[in-house]
N, C-alpha and C positions, 0 to 999 in steps of 0.2 A: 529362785534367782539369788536370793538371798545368802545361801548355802554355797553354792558354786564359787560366789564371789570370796567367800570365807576362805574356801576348799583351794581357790586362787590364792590368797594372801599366807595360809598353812603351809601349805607345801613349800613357797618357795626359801621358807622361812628357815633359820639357824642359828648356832649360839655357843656364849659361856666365853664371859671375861677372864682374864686376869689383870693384877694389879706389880705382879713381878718385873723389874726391871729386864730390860731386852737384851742378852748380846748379842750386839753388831758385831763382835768379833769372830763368832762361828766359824768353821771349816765349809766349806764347800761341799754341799750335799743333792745327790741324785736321787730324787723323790720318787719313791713308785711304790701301788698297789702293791701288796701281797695279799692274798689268799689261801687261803689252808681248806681244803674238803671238809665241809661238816660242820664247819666253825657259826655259831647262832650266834648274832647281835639285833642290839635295838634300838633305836633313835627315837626318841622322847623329846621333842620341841615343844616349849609355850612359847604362843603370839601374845603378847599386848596389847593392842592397836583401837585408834581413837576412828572411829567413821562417820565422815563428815556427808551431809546428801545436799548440794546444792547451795557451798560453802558455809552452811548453819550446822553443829555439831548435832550427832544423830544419838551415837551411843560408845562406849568403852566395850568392847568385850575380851575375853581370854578362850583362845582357840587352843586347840591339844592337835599336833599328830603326831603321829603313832606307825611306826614302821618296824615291822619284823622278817627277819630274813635269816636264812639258812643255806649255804656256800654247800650247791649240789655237786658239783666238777670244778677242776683246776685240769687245764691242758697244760701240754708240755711248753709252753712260750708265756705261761703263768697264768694266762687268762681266767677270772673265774665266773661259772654261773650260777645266778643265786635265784630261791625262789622266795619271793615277798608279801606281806599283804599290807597296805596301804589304810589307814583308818583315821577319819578325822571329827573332831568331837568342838562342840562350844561350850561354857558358860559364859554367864552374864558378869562384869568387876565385880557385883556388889554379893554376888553367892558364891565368890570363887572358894575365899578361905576356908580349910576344912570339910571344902566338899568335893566329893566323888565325880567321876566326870562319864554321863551317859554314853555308851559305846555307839558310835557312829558310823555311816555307810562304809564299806568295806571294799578295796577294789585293790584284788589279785595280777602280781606280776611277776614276770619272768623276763629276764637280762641278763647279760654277760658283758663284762668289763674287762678289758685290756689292763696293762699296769700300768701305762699312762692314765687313766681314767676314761677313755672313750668308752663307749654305751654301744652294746648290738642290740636291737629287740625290734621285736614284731608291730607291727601295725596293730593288731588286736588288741593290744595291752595299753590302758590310759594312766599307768603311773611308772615314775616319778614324772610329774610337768617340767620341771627343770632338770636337763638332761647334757650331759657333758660338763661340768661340773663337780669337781676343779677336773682341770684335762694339766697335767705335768709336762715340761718338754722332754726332750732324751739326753740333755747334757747335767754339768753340776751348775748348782747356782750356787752362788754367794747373797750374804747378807746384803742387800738394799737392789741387788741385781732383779728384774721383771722379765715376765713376758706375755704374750694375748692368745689366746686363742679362742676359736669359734663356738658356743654354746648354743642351744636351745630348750625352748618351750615348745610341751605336745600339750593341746586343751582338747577335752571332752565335749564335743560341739553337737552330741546324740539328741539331746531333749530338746537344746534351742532349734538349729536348726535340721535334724535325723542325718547329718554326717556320721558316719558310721564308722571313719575311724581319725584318730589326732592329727587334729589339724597343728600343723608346725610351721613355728617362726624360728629366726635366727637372730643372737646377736652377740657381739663381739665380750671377751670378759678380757680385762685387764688385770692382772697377776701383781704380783712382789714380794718376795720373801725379805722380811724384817732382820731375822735375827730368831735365837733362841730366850726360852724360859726354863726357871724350873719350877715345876708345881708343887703344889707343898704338901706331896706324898715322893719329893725327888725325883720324878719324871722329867726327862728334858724333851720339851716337844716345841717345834717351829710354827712361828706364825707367819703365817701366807696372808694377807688380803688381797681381796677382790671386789673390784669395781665392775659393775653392768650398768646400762641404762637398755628399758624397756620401751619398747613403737612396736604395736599388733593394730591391724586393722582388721576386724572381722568381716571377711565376703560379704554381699549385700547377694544375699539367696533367700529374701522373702517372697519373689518371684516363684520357685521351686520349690521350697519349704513352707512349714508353716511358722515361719518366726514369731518369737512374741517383744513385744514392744519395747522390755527393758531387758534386753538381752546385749550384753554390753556391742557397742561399734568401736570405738578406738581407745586402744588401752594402753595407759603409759607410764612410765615411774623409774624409779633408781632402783639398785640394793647395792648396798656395802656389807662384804661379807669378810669377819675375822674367821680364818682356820685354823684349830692350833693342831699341829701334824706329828702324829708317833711316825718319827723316820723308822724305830727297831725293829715296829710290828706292822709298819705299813699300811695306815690305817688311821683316819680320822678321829683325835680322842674328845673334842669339841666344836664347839662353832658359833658362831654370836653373828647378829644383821639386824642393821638399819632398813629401814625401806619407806618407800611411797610407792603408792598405785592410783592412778586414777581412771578411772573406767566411765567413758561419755554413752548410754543406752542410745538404742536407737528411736526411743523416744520425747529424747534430750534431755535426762536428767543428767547431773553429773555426780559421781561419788567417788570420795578419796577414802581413800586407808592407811594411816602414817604410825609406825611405832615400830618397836624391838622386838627380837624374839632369840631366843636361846636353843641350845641344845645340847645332850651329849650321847655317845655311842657308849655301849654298854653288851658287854658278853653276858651270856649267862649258858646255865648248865642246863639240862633238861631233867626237872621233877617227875617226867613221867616216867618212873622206871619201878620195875618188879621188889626194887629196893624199898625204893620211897612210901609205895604201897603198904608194904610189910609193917613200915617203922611206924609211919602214922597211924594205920590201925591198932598198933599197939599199945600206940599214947591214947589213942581215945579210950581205950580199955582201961588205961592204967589208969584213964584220970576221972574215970564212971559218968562219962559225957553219954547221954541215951538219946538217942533218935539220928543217930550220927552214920551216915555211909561214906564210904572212901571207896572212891572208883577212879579208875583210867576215863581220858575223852580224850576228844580228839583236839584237842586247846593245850592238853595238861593234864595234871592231874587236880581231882574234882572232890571237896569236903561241902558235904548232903547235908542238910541241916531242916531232918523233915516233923512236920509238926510244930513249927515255930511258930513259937507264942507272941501278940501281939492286943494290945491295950482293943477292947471291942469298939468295933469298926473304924480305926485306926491305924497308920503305917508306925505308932509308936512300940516301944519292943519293952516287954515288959521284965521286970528284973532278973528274974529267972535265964532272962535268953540273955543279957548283958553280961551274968556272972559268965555260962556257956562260952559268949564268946573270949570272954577276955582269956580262958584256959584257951580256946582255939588260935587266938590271936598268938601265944607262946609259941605254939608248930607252927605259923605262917613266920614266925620271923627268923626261922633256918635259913628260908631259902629270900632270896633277891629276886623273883622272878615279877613281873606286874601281875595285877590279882583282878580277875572276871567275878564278879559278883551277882546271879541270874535268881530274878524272881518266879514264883509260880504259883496258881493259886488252884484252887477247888474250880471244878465247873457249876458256880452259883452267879445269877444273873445274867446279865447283859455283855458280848464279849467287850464291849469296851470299859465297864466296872472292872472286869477282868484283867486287861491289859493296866488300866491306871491302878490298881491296887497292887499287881504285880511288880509294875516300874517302883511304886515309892516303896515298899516292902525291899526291896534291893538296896535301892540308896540308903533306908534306915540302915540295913547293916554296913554296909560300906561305910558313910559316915561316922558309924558307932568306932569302926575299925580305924577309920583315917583321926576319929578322936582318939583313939589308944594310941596315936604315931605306933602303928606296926606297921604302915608304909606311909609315902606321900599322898595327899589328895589325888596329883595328879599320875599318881602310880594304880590307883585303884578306880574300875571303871564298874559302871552299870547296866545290865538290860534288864526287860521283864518279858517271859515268855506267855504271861496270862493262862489259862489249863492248856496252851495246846500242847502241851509234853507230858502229859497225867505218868506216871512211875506204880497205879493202881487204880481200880474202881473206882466210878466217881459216885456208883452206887448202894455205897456203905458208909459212915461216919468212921470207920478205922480206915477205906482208902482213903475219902477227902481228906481226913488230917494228914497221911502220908505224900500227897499231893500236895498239899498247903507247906512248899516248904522255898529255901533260900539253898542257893549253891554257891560255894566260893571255890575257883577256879585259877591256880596256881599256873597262871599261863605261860607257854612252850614256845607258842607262837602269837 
């Protein structure tokens, strides 16, 4: 339950101030999508948010999502269709800093956008939850000039009650274009604000389903959304929101969720190529890094880090692999890309020793990495695969040690 609710306050979340003075004086501008075929970006949001269960404060935490897309067609009337995948992750406040953020449930989409910003997409598909947002009208606007139009929410209603596809609400958004900025890389981009308020009642289908008790019934709150808009390139280059939510279960509890969240859009190039390949296999040669493979996946491209050494029966890395990384850390800081960090171990014990040695085995390097600032904490994520991906025998002491290893994955998508 507890997840979903997260998974609610994530998504609908966005960001990134400025402190720049506004001109109100602007020309008169007609807002609209562009798309270009091919073109990869990524939306990287943190949540902040305080959650309170039954007006007594519960907890802080820091939510990540995580959206990657890739622009498959542009029709002739601009339209473009993209293909997505959706991923949302938690930490706790008090372990944010400097730590790596575990890679979270993953849910694939496909959509096609108009240049006003309207949304086609299939019933099958449960992301993005807020949908028609920002929708443009077809004339110019001026600074301080607004206008409304119709958004909504699709929620995933499979697990509470086996609705099988987004259940949808609607509700009204409020627009206004302020004025321009300029950022201080010289960008001039307009900010939009947006006002909604939120009323969802959830069906009462515990008659037909099997409901479970704290499955939210009536859900309600604000958001206020700052956009700051690349008119050049058509295209959102940040986004900042306030919000509230409150969510009454159907077994009367109540729980709010109140704070800020950020975000920004970010292109990037694809590391996966026969190039990249070449170059870093030949830095790891050059720089006599051993146990080192460099391969393609389907993510990125993939730096094997087999036989990694770690302090006995411990996820701590022992000096040896610290120097190792800090040379690897050089190659990762070419590219901009966010970085997958995947544990794997020997098949010794129990699969759940397996899985938990695998997970923190990960975050060690991740962390070690998010300590070297060769990325953001919240740029670099974690999973642990436990043996079920063995790369050799698990029975010989040369495959387990080549099985016993960490991958860092220069993500694509």
């Amino acid at each position: 339950m507890k997840q979903k609710l997260l998974l609610l306050a994530a998504i609908i979340s966005m960001s990134g101030l400025f402190a720049q003075k506004i001109n109100t004086d602007a020309e008169p501008k007609l807002f609209q999508f562009k798309f270009k075929e091919n073109d990869q970006s990524r939306i990287l949001s943190t949540v902040t948010e305080d959650v309170y269960l039954n007006g007594r404060f519960n907890h802080t935490a820091v939510i990540l999502n995580r959206i990657s897309s890739i622009i498959t067609e542009v029709d002739e009337n601009g339209r473009g269709t993209a293909q997505a995948v959706f991923m949302t992750t938690e930490n706790s406040a008090k372990a944010w800093n400097n730590k790596s953020y575990s890679w979270g449930e993953e849910y694939e989409s496909v959509f096609t956008r108009d240049t006003n910003g309207k949304y086609e997409i299939e019933d099958i598909y449960f992301m993005p939850t807020v949908r028609d947002v920002p929708v443009f009208p077809d004339r110019e606007v001026k600074p301080g000039q607004g206008w409304s139009r119709q958004g909504y929410e699709a929620h995933d209603l499979r697990r509470t009650f086996g609705i099988e596809k987004p259940f949808q609400f609607p509700f009204d958004a409020n627009y206004i274009y302020r004025g321009d900025i300029e950022n201080e890389d010289g960008k001039i981009l307009s900010l939009i604000e947006i006002n909604y308020k939120m009323f969802f009642t959830t069906p009462d289908l515990s008659s037909s389903y099997n409901a479970v008790l704290d499955a939210p019934k009536i859900t309600t709150g604000f958001s206020h959304q700052k956009i700051y808009w690349d008119n050049e390139r058509g295209q959102i280059d940040n986004y900042s929101e306030d919000f509230k939510i409150q969510i009454e279960t159907f077994s009367g509890d109540v729980i709010m969720f109140t704070g800020k969240a950020h975000a920004e859009v970010t292109e990037f190039h694809r590391s996966n190529t026969d190039e990249n390949l070449k170059k870093i296999t030949e830095t790891v040669a050059e720089l006599g890094l051993e146990n080192i493979d460099v391969k393609k996946s389907d993510r990125g491209l993939t730096i094997s880090i087999e036989n990694i050494q770690f302090q006995p029966d411990s996820s701590l890395l022992m000096d040896s692999e610290k120097t190792k990384l800090v040379k690897i850390g050089e190659i990762l800081k070419e590219f901009e890309n966010d970085l997958l960090v995947t544990g794997h171990c020997a098949k010794r014990g129990t699969l759940k020793m397996q899985q938990q040695i695998s997970e923190e085995r990960a975050s060690a390097v991740a962390d070690y990495l998010a300590r070297l600032k060769i990325r953001n904490p919240n740029c670099i994520f974690t999973q642990g695969k436990g043996a079920s991906d063995p790369v050799d025998t698990n029975q010989t002491e040369e495959g387990r040690a080549r099985n016993r290893r960490v991958e860092i994955t220069i993500m694509d998508k």
